[in-house]
TORTI-526485 format. One record per residue (C-alpha): chain; residue number from 1; z, y, x. Coordinates in steps of 0.02 Angstrom, whole numbers, plus 50000, padded with zeros to 5 digits. Each point is the difference from the previous one (the first is absolute). Last residue first. Layout:
residues N
 chain   n     Z     Y     X
     A NUM     Z     Y     X
...
This chain:
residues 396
 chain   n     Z     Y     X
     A 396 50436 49877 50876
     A 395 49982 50101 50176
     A 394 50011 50148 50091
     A 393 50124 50066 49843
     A 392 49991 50144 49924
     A 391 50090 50192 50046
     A 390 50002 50061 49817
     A 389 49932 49826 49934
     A 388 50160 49990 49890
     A 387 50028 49817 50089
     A 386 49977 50064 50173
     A 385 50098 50166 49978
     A 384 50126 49884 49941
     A 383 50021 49876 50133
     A 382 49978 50138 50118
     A 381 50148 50075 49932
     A 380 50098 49858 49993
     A 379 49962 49937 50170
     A 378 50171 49930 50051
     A 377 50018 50179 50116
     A 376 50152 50044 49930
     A 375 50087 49852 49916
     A 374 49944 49924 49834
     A 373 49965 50032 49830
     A 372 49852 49978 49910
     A 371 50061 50020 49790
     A 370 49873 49929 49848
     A 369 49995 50043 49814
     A 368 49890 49891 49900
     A 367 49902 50076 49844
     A 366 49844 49885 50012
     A 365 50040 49906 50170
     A 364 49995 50048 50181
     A 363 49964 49850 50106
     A 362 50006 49999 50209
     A 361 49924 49934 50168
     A 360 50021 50066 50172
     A 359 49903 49931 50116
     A 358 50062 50057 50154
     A 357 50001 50190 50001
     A 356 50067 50085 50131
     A 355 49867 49922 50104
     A 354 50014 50027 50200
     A 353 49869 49937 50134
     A 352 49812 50073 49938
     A 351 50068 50174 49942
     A 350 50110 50058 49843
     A 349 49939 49830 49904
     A 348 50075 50019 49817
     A 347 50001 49840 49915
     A 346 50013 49958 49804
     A 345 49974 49822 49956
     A 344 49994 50019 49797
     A 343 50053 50161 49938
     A 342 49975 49956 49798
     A 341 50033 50128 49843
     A 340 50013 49960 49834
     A 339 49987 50141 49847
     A 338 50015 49924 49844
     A 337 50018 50170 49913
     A 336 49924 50126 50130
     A 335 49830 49982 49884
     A 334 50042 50131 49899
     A 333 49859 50011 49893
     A 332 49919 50139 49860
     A 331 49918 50000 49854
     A 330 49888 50132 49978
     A 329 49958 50069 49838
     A 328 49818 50092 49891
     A 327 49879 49881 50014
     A 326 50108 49887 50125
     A 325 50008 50036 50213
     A 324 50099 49873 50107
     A 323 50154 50087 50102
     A 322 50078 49921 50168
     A 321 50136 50037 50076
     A 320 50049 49944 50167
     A 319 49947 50152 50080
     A 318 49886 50079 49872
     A 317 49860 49889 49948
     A 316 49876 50028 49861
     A 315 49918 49833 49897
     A 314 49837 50038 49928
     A 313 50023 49909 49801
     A 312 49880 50143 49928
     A 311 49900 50103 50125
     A 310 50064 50139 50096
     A 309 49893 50132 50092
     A 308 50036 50049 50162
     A 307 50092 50152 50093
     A 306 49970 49990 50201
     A 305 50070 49901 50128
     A 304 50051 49846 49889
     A 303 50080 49847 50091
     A 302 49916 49837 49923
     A 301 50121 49891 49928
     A 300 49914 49992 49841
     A 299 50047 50197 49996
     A 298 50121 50041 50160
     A 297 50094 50155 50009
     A 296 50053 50050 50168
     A 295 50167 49985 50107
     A 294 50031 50176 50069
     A 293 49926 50063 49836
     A 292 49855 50135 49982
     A 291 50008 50043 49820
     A 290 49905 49847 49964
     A 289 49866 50003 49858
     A 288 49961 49912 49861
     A 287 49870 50030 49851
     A 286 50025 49942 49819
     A 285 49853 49996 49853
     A 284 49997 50044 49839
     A 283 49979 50190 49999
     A 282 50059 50017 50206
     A 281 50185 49945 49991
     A 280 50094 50020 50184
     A 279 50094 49889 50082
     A 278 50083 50066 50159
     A 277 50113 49941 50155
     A 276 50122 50007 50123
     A 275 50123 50152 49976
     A 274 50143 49947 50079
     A 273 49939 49863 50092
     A 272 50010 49803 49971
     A 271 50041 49912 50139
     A 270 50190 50047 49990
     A 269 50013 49949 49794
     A 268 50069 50076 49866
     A 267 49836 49999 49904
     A 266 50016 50128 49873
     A 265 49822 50012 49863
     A 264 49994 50165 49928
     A 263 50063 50101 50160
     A 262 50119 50144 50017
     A 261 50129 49840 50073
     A 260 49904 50011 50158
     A 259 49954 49806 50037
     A 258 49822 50022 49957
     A 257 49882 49967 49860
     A 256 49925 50152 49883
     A 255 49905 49959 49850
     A 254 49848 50135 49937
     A 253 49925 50009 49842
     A 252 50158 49959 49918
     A 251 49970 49965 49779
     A 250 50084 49835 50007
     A 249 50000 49924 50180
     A 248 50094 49851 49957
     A 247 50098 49936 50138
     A 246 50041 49821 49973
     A 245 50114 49883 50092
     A 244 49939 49826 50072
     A 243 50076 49842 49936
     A 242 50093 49914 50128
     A 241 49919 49880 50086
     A 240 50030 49827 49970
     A 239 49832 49983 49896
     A 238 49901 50041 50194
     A 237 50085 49854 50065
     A 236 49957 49867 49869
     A 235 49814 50053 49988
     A 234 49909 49920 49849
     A 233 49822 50052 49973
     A 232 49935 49958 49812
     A 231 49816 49918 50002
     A 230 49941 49971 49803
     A 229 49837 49921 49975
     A 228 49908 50026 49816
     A 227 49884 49871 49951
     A 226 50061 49975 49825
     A 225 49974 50220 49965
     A 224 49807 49930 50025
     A 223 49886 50163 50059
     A 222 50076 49956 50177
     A 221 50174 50063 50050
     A 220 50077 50001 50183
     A 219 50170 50075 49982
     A 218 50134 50070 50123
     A 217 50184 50033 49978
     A 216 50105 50096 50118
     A 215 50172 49912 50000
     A 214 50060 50050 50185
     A 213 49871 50120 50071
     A 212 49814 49951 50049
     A 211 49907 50155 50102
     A 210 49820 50005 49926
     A 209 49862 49985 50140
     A 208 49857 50105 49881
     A 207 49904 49990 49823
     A 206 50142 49929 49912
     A 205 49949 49974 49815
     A 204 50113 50085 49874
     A 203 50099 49921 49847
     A 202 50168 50020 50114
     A 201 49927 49897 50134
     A 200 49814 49932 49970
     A 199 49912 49889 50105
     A 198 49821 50014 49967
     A 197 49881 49845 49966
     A 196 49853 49962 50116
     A 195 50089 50003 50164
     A 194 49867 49982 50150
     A 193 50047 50193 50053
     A 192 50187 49935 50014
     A 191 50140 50073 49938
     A 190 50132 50043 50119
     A 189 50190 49985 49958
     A 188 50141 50065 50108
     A 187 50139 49901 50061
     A 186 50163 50047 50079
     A 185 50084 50075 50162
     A 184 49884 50157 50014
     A 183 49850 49851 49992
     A 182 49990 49808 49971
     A 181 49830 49976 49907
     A 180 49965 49925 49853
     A 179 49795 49973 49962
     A 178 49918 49985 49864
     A 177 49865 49902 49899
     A 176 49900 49884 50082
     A 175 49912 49855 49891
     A 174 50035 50109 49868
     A 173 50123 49985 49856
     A 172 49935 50001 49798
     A 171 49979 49818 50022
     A 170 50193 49956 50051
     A 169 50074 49895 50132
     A 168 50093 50126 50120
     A 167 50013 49931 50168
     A 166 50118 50131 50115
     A 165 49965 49942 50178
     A 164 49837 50005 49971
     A 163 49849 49845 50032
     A 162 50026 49919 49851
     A 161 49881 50106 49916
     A 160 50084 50103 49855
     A 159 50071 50172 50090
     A 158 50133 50067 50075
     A 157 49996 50030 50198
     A 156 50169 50020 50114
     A 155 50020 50123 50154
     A 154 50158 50041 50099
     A 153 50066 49818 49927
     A 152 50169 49963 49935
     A 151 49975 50037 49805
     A 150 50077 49850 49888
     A 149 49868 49964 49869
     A 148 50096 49948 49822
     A 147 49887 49921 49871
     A 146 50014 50022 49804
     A 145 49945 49872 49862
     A 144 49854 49979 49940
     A 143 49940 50091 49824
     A 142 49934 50165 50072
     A 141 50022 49981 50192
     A 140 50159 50086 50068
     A 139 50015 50038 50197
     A 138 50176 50031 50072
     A 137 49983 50096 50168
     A 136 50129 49969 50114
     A 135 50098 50140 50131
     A 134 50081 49918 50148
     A 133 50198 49989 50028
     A 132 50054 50109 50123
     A 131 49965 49960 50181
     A 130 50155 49982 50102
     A 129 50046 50127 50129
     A 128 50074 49900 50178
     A 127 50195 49955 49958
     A 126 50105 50060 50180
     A 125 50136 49874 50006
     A 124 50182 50037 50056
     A 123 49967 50175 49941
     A 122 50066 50175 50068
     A 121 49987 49933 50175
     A 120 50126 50080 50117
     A 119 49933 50164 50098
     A 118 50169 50045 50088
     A 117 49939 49876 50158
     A 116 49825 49934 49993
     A 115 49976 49883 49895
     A 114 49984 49826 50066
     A 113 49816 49928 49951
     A 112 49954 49856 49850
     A 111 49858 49901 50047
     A 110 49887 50000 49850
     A 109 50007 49858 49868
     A 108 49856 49917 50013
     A 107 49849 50087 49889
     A 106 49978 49972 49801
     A 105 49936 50168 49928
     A 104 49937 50074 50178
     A 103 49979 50170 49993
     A 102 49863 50129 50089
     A 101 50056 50176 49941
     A 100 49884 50112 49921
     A  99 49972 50188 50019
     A  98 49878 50123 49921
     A  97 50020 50164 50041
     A  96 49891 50086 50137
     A  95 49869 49857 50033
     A  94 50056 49839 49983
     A  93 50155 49946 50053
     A  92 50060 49827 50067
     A  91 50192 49989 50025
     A  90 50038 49810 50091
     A  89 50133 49933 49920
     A  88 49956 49814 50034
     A  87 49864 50005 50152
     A  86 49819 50041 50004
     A  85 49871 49960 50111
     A  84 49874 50160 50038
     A  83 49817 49993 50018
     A  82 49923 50097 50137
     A  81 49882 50175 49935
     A  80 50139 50123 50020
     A  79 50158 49974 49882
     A  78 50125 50157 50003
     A  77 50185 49971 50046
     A  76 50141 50069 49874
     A  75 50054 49811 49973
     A  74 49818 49958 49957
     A  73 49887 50137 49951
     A  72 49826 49994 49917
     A  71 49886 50140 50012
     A  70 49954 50153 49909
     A  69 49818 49992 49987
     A  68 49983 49798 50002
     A  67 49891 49931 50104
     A  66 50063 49810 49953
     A  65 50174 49990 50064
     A  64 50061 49833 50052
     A  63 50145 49886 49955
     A  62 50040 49830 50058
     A  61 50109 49865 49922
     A  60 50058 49867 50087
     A  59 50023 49806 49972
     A  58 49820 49959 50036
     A  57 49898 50142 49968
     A  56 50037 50094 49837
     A  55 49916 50174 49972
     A  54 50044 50170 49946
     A  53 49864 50120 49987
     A  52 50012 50205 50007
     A  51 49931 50136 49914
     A  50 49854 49963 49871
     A  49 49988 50128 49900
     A  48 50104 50119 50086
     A  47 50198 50049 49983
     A  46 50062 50178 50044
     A  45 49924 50045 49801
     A  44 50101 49852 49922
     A  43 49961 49868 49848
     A  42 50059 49871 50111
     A  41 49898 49836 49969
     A  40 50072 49825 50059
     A  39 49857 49884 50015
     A  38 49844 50093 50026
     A  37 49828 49943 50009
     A  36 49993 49936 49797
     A  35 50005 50201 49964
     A  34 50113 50148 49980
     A  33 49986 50091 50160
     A  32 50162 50064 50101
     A  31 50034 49870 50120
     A  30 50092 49840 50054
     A  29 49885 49855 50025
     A  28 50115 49831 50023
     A  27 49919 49841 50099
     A  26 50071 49834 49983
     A  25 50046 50024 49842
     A  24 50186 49996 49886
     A  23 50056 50162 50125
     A  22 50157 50025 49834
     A  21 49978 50218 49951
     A  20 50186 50049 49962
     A  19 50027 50163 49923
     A  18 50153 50104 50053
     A  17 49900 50165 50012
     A  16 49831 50009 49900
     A  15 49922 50152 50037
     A  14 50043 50007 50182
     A  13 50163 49954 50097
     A  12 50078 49834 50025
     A  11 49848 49888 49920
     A  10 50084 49826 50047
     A   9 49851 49899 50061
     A   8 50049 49801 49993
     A   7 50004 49845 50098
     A   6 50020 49817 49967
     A   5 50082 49894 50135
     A   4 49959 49812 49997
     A   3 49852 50050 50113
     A   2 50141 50039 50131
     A   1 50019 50174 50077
């Protein structure tokens, strides 16, 4: 590693998959708790407040866990109380399901290995995941003309002092206002206690973290209408999704989800079972439970064991599906469409003198159709199993 090189955390499984988190500081908190403490947060339950620190020392980066309950992995091996150095493509995970991948943005070209025989490259060059193109928040000040704030930060402060990454000149603004903070692959909005005016969003004030979508619209009004500050949230990637489909629930009382045609709600889909879940109507209020799936329902990506209440905008997942509650709707996602998946330096060690695997690297692209072929006993198979995670890889 040169200090030229700058270096990223690719979230590959957890609630954010294919987000990139850029190591900008010396030292990197990775944890669970929403405060100044932690730089990348992961809103999960196998994750703990403070679970593991990444530091820069020289031209390396080491990692160490920080007591945490469920432990920090690298390349399947547990951390004990030494430091580890990291290398390109190392797999760090984090408790039970959270897994990033260690990526250099502008390292040497790698040294490029001969394939083992039958298992020819299926891309001259292997492209690393490229970080979509940041959300910005466009701030409007009654009478002055509109500012653009490009988001790249886990944590950004709005407020008037000089002192915040978002400066927002305007009397009816506290010194410290609100805070954005880089969560479930987005932003959410905190207001702060020191905030003396509201910040409304659809005419109400938010009162909790609010979850920013593309084009939500926030206000901060003072008793003067010619004071009023617009913020509208701009998010390129999430306005080239497809518009979600919705399932009004009319006069149901209870909606059935599962792949079994005799359900309300189909999902033709193998991780999805044949009778997977329930939404029941209780007066004005809607209650889920899971009909015990193989693959479990997940509310705010928290896997329910027991039937829970839902609250407006909760998001539901089912396999790659995913469901946000309305009043009296959900609109529902497909989030296959886009779908891009990266093996990067795949080995399979079979004992300490023979790999079958030697870094294998390969691309499959939204909607791309791909063919292994080779002679018997190239490694197809175990290129496969490796890549479908059904026998995985030792390594990348």
């Amino acid at each position: 590693m040169t200090s030229q090189t700058k270096f990223s955390l690719l979230m590959e499984e957890g609630p954010a998959p294919g987000t990139t988190f850029a190591l900008t500081k010396p030292i990197i908190i990775l944890g669970r708790e929403i405060g100044s403490d932690v730089d990348i947060i992961i809103p999960s339950p196998t994750v703990s407040r403070q679970h593991a620190r990444i530091s820069q020392q020289d031209d390396q980066w080491i990692i160490e866990d920080l007591g945490s309950s469920n432990g920090t992995f690298i390349n399947g091996n547990r951390l004990t109380q030494e430091p580890k150095v990291l290398k390109v493509g190392d797999q760090i995970r984090l408790g039970g399901s959270v897994v990033f991948i260690l990526q250099a943005l502008s390292a040497p070209e790698p040294e490029k290995h001969k394939p083992p025989v039958g298992a020819t490259m299926l891309a001259d060059e292997i492209e690393l995941p490229s970080p979509s193109t940041p959300p910005q928040l466009i701030v409007t000040v009654a009478g002055v003309d509109s500012k653009t704030y490009t988001l790249e930060k886990q944590t950004l402060t709005l407020g008037r002092v000089p002192e915040n990454d978002i400066v927002i000149d305007s009397p009816i603004v506290s010194r410290f206002h609100a805070r954005l903070e880089q969560v479930f692959g987005g932003y959410q909005l905190v207001v702060l206690p020191s905030a003396s005016n509201p910040i409304l969003f659809e005419g109400r004030p938010i009162s909790g973290p609010h979850r920013m979508t593309h084009a939500d619209v926030f206000r901060i009004g003072g008793m003067d209408p010619g004071l009023m500050v617009t913020m509208t949230f701009d998010s390129p990637s999430e306005a080239a999704i497809e518009a979600p489909a919705q399932i009004q629930l009319g006069d149901k009382t209870l909606l059935q989800i599962g792949r079994d045609p005799g359900n309300d709600v189909v999902l033709e889909t193998p991780t999805v079972s044949r009778f997977h879940t329930q939404i029941e109507r209780v007066g004005q209020r809607y209650r889920i439970r899971d009909l015990n799936s193989s693959n479990g329902t997940f509310v705010n990506e928290q896997r329910i064991e027991e039937e829970i209440w839902l609250k407006p905008d909760d998001s539901i997942r089912i396999g790659q599906h995913r469901f946000v509650m309305g009043t009296d709707a959900l609109a529902q996602y497909d989030e296959t469409h886009g779908l891009r998946a990266d093996a990067i330096q795949l080995q399979k060690w079979v004992r300490k003198d023979l790999n079958i695997l030697q870094d294998i690297s390969v691309v499959f692209k939204p909607r791309e159709f791909i063919v292994i072929v080779g002679q018997r006993g190239a490694g197809k198979s175990t290129r496969l199993d490796a890549i479908s995670v059904y026998r995985p890889a030792t390594h990348g």
